[in-house]
C-alpha positions as CSV (number, residue, x, y, z in Angstrom):
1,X,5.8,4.3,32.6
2,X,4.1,5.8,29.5
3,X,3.7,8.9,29.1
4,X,0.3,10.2,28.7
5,X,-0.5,12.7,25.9
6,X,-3.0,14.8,24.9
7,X,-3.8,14.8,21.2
8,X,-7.7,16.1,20.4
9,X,-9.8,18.8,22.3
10,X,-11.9,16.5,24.3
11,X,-9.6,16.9,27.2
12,X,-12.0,13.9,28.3
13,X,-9.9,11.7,26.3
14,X,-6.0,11.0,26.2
15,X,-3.2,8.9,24.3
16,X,-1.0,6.9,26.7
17,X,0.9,5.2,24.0
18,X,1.7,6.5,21.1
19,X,5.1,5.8,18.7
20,X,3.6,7.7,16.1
21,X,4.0,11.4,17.4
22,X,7.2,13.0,15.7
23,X,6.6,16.3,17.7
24,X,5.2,19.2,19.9
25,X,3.0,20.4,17.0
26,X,1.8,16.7,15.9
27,X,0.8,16.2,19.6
28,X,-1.7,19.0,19.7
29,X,-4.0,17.7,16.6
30,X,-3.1,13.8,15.9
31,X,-6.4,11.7,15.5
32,X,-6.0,8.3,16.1
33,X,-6.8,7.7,12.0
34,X,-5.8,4.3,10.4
35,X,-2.2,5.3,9.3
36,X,-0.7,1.9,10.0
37,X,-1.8,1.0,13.7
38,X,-3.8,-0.4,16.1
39,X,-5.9,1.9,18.1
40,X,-7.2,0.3,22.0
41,X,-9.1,2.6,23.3
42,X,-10.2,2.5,27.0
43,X,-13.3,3.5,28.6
44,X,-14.4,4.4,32.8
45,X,-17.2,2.5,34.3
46,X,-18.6,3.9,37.6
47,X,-15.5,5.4,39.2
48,X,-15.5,8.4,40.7
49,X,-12.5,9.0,40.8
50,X,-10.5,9.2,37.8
51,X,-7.4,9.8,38.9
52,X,-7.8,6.2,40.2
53,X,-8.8,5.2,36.8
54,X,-6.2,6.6,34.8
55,X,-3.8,4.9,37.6
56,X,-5.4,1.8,36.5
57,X,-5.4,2.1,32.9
58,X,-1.7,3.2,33.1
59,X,-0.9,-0.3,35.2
60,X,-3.3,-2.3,32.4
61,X,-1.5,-0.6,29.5
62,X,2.4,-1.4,31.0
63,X,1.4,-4.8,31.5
64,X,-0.2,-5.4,27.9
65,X,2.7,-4.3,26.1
66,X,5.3,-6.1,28.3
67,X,3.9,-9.0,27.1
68,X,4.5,-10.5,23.4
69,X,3.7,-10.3,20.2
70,X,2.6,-6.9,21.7
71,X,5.8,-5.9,23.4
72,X,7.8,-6.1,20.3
73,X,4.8,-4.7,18.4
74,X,4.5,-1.7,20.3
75,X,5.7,0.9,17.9
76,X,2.1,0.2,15.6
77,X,0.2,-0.4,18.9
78,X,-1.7,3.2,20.2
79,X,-3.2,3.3,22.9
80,X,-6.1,6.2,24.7
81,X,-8.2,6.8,27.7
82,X,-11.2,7.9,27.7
83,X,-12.2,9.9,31.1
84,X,-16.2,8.2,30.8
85,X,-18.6,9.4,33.6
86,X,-22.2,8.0,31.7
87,X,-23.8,4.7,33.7
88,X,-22.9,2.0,30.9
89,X,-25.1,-0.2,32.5
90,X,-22.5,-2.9,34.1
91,X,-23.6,-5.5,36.3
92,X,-22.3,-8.5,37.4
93,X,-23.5,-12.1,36.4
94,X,-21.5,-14.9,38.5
95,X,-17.7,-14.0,37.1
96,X,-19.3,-12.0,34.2
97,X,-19.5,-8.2,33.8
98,X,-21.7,-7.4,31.4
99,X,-22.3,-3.8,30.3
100,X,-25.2,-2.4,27.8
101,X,-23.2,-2.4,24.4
102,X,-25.5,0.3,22.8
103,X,-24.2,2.5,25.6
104,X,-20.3,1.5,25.1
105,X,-20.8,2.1,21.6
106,X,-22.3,5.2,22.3
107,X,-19.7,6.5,24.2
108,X,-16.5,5.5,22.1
109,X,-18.8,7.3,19.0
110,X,-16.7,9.9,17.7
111,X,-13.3,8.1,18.6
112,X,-11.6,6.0,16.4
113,X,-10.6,2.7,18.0
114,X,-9.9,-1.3,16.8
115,X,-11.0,-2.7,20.3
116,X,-12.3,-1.2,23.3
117,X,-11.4,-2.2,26.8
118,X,-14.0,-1.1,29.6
119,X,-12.8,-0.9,32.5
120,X,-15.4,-1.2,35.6
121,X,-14.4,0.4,39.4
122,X,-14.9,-3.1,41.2
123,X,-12.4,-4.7,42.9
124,X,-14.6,-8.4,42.7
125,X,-13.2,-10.7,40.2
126,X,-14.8,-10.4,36.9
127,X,-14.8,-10.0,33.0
128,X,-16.1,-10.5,29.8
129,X,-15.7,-9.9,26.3
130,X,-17.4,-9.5,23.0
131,X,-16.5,-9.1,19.2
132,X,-15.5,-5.0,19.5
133,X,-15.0,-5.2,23.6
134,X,-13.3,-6.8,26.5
135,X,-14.3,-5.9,30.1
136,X,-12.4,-6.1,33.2
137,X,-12.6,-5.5,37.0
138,X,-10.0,-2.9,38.3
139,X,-8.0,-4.4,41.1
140,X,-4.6,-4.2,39.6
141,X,-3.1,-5.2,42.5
142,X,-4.4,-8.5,42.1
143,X,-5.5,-10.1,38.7
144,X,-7.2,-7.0,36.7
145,X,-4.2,-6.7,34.5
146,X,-4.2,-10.4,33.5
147,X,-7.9,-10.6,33.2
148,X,-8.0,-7.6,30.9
149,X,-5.1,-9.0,28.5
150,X,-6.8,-12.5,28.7
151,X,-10.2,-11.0,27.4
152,X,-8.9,-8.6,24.4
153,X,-7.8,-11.8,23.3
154,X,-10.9,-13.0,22.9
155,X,-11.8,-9.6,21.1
156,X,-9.3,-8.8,19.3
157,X,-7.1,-11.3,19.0
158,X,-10.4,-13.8,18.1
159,X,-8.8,-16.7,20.2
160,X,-10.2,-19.5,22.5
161,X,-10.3,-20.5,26.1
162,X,-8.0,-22.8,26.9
163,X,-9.1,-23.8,30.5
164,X,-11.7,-26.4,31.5
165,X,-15.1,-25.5,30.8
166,X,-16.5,-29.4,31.8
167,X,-18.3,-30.6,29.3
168,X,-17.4,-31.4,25.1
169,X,-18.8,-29.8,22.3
170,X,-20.5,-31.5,19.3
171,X,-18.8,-28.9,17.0
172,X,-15.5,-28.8,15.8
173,X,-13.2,-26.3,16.4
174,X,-13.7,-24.0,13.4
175,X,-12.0,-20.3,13.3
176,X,-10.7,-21.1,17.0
177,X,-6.9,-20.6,16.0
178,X,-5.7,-21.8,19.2
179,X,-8.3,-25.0,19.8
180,X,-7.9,-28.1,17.4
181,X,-8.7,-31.5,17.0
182,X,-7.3,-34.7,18.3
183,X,-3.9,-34.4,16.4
184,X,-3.6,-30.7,16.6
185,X,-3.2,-30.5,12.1
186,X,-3.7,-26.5,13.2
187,X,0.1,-26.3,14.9
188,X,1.7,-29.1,13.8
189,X,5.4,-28.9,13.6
190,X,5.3,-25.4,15.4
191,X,8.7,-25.0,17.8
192,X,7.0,-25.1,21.4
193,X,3.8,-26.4,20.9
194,X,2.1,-30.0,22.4
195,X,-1.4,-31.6,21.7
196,X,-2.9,-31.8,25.1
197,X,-6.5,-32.3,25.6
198,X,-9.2,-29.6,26.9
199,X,-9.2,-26.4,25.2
200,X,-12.4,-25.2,26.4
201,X,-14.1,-28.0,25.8
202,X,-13.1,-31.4,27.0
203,X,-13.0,-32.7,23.5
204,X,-10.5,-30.2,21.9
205,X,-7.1,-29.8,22.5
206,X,-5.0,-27.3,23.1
207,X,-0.9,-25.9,22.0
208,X,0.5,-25.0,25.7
209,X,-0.1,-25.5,29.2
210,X,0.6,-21.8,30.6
211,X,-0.9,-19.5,28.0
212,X,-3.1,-17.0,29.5
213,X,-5.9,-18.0,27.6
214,X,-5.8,-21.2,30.2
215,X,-4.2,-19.6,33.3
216,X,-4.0,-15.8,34.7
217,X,-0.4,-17.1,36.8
218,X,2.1,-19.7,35.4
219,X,5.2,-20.3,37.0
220,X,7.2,-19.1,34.3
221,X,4.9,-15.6,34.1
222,X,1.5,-14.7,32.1
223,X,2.3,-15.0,28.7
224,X,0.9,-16.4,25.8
225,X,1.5,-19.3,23.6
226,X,3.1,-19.5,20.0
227,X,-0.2,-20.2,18.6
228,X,-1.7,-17.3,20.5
229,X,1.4,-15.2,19.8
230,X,1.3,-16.1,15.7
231,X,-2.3,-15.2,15.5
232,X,-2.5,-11.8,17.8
233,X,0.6,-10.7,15.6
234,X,-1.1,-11.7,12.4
235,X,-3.9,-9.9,13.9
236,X,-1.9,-6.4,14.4
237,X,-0.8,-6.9,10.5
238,X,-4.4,-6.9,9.2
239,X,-4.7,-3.8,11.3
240,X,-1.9,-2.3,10.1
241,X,-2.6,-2.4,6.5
242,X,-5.7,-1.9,6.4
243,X,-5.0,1.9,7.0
244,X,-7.1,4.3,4.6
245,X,-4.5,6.8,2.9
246,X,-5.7,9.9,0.8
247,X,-4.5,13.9,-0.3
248,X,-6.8,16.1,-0.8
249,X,-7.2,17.8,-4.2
250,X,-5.6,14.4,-5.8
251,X,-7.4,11.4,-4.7
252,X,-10.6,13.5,-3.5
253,X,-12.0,15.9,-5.9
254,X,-14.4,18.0,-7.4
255,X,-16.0,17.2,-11.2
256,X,-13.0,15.0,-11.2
257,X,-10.2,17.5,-11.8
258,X,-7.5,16.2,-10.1
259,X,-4.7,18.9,-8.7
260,X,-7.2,22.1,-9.3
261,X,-8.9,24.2,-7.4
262,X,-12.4,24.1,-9.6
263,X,-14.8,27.1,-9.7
264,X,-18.6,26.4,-9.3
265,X,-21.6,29.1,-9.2
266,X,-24.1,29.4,-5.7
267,X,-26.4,26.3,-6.2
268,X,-29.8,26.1,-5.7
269,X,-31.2,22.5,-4.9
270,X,-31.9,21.7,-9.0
271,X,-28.0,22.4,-9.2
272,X,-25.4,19.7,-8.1
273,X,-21.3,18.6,-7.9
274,X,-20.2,15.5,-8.3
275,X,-17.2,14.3,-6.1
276,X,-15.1,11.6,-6.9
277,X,-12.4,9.7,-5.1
278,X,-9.8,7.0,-5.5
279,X,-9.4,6.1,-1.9
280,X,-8.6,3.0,-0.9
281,X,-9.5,0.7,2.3
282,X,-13.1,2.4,2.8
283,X,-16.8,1.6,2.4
284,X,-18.3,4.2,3.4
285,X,-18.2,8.2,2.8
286,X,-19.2,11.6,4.3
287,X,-19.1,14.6,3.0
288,X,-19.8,18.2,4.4
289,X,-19.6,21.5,2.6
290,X,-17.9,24.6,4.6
291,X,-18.8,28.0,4.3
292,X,-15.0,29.6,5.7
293,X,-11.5,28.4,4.1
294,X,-10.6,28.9,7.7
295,X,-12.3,25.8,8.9
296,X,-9.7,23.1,9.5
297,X,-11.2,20.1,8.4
298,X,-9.1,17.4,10.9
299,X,-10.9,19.3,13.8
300,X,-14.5,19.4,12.1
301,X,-17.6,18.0,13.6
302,X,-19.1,16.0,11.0
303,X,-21.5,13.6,13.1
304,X,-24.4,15.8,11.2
305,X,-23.1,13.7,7.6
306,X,-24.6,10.7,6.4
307,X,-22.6,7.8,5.6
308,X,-22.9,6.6,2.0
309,X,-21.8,3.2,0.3
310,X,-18.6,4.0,-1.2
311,X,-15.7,1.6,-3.9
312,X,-13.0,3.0,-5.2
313,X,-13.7,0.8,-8.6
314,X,-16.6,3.1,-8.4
315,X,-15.7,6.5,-7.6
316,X,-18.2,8.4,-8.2
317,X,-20.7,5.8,-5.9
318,X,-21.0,8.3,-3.4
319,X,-23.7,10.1,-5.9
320,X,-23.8,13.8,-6.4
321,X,-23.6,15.7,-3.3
322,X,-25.4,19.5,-3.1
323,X,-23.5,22.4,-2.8
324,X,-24.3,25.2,0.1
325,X,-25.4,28.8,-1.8
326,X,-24.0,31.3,-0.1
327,X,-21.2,34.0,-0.2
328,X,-18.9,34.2,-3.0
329,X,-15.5,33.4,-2.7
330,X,-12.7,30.3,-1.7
331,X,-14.7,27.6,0.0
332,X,-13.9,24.5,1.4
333,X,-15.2,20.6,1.5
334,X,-14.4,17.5,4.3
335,X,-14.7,14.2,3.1
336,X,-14.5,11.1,5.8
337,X,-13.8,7.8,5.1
338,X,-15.4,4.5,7.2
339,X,-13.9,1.0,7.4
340,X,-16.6,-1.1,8.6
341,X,-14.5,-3.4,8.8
342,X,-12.2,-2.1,11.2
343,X,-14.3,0.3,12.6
344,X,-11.8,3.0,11.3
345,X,-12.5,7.0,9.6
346,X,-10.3,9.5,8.0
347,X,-10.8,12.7,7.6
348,X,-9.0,13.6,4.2
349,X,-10.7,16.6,3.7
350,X,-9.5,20.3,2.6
351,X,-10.9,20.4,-0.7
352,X,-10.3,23.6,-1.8
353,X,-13.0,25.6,-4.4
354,X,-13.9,28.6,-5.5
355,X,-17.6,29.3,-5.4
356,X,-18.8,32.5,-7.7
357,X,-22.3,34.5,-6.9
358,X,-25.0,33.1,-9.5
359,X,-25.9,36.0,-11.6
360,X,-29.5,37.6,-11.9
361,X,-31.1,37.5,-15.3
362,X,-31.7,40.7,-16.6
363,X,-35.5,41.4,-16.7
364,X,-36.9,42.0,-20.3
365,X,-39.9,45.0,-21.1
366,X,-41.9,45.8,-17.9
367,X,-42.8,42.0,-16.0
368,X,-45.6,42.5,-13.8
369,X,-45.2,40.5,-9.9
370,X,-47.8,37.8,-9.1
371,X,-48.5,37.8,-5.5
372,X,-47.6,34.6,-3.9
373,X,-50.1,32.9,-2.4
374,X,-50.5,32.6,1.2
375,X,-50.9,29.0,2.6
376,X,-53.5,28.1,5.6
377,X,-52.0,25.0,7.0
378,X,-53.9,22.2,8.2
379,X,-53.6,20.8,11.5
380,X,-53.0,17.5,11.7
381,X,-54.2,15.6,14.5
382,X,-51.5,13.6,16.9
383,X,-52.4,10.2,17.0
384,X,-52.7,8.8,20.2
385,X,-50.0,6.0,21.1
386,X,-51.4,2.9,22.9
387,X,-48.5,1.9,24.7
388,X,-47.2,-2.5,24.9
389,X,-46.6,-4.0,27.5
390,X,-42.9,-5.8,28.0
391,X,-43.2,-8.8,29.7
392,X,-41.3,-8.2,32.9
393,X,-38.1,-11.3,33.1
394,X,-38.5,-13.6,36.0
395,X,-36.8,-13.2,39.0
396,X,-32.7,-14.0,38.8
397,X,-33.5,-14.0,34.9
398,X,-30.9,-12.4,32.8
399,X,-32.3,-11.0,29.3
400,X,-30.3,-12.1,26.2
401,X,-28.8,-9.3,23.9
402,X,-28.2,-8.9,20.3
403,X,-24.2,-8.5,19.7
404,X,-24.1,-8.4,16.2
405,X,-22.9,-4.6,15.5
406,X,-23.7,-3.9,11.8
407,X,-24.4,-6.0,8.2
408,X,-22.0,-5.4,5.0
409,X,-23.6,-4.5,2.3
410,X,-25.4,-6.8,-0.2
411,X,-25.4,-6.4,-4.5
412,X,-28.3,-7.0,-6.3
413,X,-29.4,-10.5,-7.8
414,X,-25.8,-11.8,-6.2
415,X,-26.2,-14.2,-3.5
416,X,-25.5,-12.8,0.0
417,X,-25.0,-14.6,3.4
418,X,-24.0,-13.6,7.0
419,X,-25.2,-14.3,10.7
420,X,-27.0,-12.5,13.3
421,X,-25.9,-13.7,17.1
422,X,-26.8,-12.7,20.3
423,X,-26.0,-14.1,24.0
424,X,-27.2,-14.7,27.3
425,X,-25.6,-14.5,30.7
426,X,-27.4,-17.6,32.1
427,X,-26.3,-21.0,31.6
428,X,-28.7,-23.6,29.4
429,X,-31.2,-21.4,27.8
430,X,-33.5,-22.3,25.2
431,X,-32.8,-19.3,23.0
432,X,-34.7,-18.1,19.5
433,X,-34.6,-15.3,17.4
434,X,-37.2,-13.5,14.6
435,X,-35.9,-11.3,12.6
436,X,-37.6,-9.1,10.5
437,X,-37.3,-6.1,7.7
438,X,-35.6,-8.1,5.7
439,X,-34.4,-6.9,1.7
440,X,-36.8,-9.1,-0.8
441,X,-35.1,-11.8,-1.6
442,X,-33.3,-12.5,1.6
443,X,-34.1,-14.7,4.3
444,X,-33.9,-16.5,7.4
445,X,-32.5,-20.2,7.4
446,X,-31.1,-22.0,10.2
447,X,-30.0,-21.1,13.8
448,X,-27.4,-22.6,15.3
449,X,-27.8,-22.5,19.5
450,X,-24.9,-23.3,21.6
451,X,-23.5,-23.4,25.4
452,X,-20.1,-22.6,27.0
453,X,-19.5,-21.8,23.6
454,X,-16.3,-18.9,23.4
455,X,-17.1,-18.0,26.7
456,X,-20.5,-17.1,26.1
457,X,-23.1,-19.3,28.4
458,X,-26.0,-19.2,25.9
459,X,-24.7,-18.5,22.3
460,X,-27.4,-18.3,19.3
461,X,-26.1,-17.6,15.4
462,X,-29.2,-17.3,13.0
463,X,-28.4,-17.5,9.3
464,X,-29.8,-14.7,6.6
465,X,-29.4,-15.1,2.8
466,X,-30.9,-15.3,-0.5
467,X,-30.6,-13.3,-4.1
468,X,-31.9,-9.3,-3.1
469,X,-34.1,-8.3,-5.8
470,X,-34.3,-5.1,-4.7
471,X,-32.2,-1.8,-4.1
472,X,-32.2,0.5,-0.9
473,X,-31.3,0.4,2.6
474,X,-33.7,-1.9,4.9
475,X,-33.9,-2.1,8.3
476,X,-33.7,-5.1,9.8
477,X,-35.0,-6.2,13.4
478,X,-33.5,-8.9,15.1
479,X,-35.0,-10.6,18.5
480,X,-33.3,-12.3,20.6
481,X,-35.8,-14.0,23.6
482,X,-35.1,-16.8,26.4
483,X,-38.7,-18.0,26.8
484,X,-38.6,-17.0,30.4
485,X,-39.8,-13.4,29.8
486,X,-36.4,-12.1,29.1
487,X,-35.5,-10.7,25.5
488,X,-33.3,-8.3,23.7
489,X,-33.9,-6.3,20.2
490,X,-31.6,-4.3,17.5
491,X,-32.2,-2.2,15.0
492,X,-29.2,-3.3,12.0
493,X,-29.3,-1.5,8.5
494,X,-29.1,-3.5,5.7
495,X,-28.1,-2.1,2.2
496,X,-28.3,-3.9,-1.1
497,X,-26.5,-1.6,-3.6
C-alpha cells in the first residue's frame, strides 16, 4: 500500500504517492510544482462517504503503478486526492460518464496537476475521457481499476482504442501512436509487436492483441503494449522536463539587479518597478506585492493576480508592475510561473526589498489650501435586462460541449493556426460551430466533423487562422449546437502579443 501524506493546508486534499519527499519538514509544505514529475491528481464525484473514496483511489493508484512504463516510472510519478463534495454534474450516457468540465476545472483550480482522474460513486460500468481528464466508475472490485488506467491513456498518454468500434474511418490514423495503416510503417521492426487489423476502426490496424487499450482482462493480465508502453513513457519524459526551475533574487528580480536586495521609495500610481526574470519553461506570470517579510510566499494565495504573457528571451515582457505605498521597511514580492502547456505553476517568489517612506516637500513662503471640491454624483439608471430564451433539447437529447480548454498566444502580422473541438454524447449528430470575437486578421476555415472518432460519438474540430493585425487579448466565443435544440458555449481568451 502507499502511504498517504499530507503536504498543503487544504486538509481536503492529500499526496498518496510521492518519491520526492526527503523528510518530516518537506512533507508539511511540498506543492506539487513542476520539479521533474508527473502530477495525477484525483477528484470525488457524489460519494458520501470518503473514506470509501480514498479506499478507492488507494486500490486505483496500486494498480496504476503496478503496471508499466508506470511501475518502473514511479519515482517521477506523484500522485493526490482531492476529498471533492461539489455536484460536478456526472451523468451517465449508455457506457459514458460525462461530467461538466467547467466544474472539474473549477475544482482542481488552485492545485497543480498533468491529468485529472474523476472518480464517480457508481458501481455501473462506465467511463470517459477528455484531453486534461479521464473518468471512471468506482467498483474496484470489479473493472474500475482497469477502466480508469485504460482512460488516462486516452488523456494522458494521447493513445487510441484498440477494440472494435464497427465501422472504418475515411481518415487516416494521424497522431494515433498506437493505430496505423495497413503495414503498420508506425512499429515496424519493434520486438513484440504484429499488424493485425481493427484498431478502432475496422480499417486500422493495431500492435498487440491484449493491450488494455483493446481489452480490460487478457489472459496473461491487463497491461499495455510496447507501442503503448514507448509512448506513455515518452509521455512522462516531456513531463518531466518540462519542469519550471527558478531562485529568487537571481533569476527573478527587481530593476534587474541580480543577487541585491534593491531599495525603492512608497509609490504612488505615476511611480512604477520593473521586474525581470530569466525563467525558463513558462508563459505566463503573476506577481503580488506583500506588505510583511513574514509572509511565506510558497503558502500565499495569489488567485487575486492576473496572469500576464511571459518569454524568457523577453524578460522584462511581463511590463512594469506597481508597487504597494505603505510602511517603510523590508518588504517582500511572489512571482508565479504558468505552463500552459502543462498546466503547471511555481511559485519562485521571496524577493526581498527594502521600501523607504517618500519624503514630503518642504513647503516654500506661506501656500494658501484650496478647498477640494465636493462631487454630487449622478445616478445612473440600471438598464433593464430582457432575458433569451434557450431552446430547451429534445427529449433523450444530449447537448454537445466545447472541450477545447484555452488558445496559445498569437504574434502580430505572423500567421497563426489552431482548432476549436467540442463533442457530443449521442451517436450520428449533425454538429456546427460559430465562433465569434475573433483578433482582426484571424478567422474561421474549415470544420472537420467526425464519429466513433477517439472514443468520442460526435467529434467536431473547426479551424481558426490568419495574420492578427492587431494587439490585445480577445475573447473568443465558440458554439457548439446539434440542430436538435441541444448546444454548448465557451468563453476562450485569445492574445496576440
Amino acid at each position: 500500500m502507499l502511504s498517504v501524506r499530507q503536504v498543503r493546508r487544504d486538509a481536503n486534499t492529500r499526496v498518496l504517492h510521492s518519491q520526492a519527499v526527503t523528510s518530516p519538514e518537506d512533507q508539511a509544505t511540498l506543492e506539487a510544482e513542476p520539479d521533474g514529475y508527473v502530477d495525477f491528481l484525483f477528484i470525488s464525484s457524489d460519494y458520501t462517504d470518503l473514506n470509501l473514496y480514498a479506499s478507492d483511489v488507494q486500490a486505483i493508484s496500486d494498480f496504476l503503478l503496478a503496471i508499466p512504463p508506470d511501475s518502473t516510472r514511479s519515482d517521477k510519478i506523484r500522485i493526490t486526492r482531492l476529498d471533492n463534495t461539489e455536484d460536478l454534474g456526472c451523468y451517465y450516457s449508455d457506457q459514458w460518464i460525462i461530467c461538466d468540465g467547467e466544474k472539474v476545472l473549477s475544482v482542481a483550480s488552485g492545485t497543480n496537476y498533468d491529468d485529472i482522474v474523476v472518480v464517480h460513486n457508481s458501481n455501473v460500468y462506465g467511463g470517459s475521457s477528455g484531453s486534461t481528464d479521464a473518468i471512471t466508475y468506482r467498483d474496484v472490485s470489479a473493472d474500475a481499476r482497469q477502466v480508469a488506467v485504460h482512460e488516462l491513456g486516452h488523456a494522458f498518454g494521447e493513445l487510441g482504442d484498440e477494440y472494435d468500434y464497427g465501422t472504418p474511418s475515411d481518415f487516416p490514423p494521424e497522431g494515433i501512436p498506437n493505430c496505423d495503416v495497413s503495414g503498420c510503417p508506425k512499429w515496424s521492426g519493434m520486438a513484440g509487436t504484429v499488424c493485425h487489423r481493427i484498431c478502432g476502426f475496422t480499417n486500422r490496424y493495431r500492435p498487440a492483441d491484449y493491450c488494455l487499450m483493446r481489452t480490460l482482462w487478457d489472459s496473461g493480465g491487463p497491461r499495455f503494449d510496447p507501442v503503448c508502453r514507448t509512448q506513455l513513457n515518452d509521455r512522462i519524459n516531456w513531463y518531466v522536463s518540462s519542469a519550471i526551475a527558478c531562485s529568487s533574487n537571481y533569476d527573478i528580480r527587481i530593476n534587474n539587479k541580480a543577487h541585491s536586495y534593491p531599495e525603492t521609495t512608497d509609490q504612488v500610481k505615476q511611480r512604477k518597478v520593473s521586474i525581470y526574470s530569466y525563467v525558463e519553461g513558462a508563459d505566463k506570470i503573476r506577481i503580488l506585492n506583500q506588505p510583511d517579510l513574514d509572509i511565506t510566499c510558497a503558502n500565499t494565495d495569489m488567485s487575486t493576480a492576473v496572469w500576464r504573457n511571459y518569454s524568457a528571451i523577453i524578460p522584462w515582457v511581463s511590463g512594469d508592475w506597481w508597487l504597494t505605498a505603505g510602511s517603510s521597511g523590508w518588504r517582500k514580492v511572489c512571482v508565479q510561473f504558468k505552463n500552459t502547456n502543462t498546466n503547471k505553476t511555481r511559485k519562485c517568489g521571496d524577493i526581498v526589498y527594502f521600501n523607504k517612506p517618500t519624503p514630503t516637500p518642504t513647503p516654500v513662503g506661506n501656500p494658501t489650501r484650496t478647498p477640494t471640491p465636493i462631487r454630487t454624483p449622478t445616478k445612473t439608471p440600471t438598464p433593464v435586462r430582457t432575458p433569451t430564451r434557450t431552446p430547451t433539447p429534445q427529449p433523450g437529447n444530449t447537448s454537445p460541449v466545447i472541450q477545447t480548454s484555452f488558445l496559445s498566444d498569437a504574434t502580430l502580422n505572423v500567421q497563426y493556426q489552431n482548432f476549436i473541438y467540442g463533442w457530443d454524447a449521442d451517436a450520428n449528430e449533425t454538429l456546427t460551430m460559430t465562433i465569434t470575437g475573433l483578433p482582426p486578421g484571424i478567422v474561421k476555415t474549415n470544420c472537420n466533423l467526425y464519429y466513433n472518432f477517439g472514443g468520442y460519438p460526435s467529434y467536431l474540430e473547426c479551424y481558426i487562422e490568419g495574420k492578427p493585425t492587431q494587439r490585445g487579448t480577445f475573447n473568443v466565443v465558440a458554439t457548439i449546437s446539434d440542430g436538435r435544440g441541444g448546444s454548448g458555449t465557451k468563453t476562450l481568451p485569445l492574445t496576440v502579443n
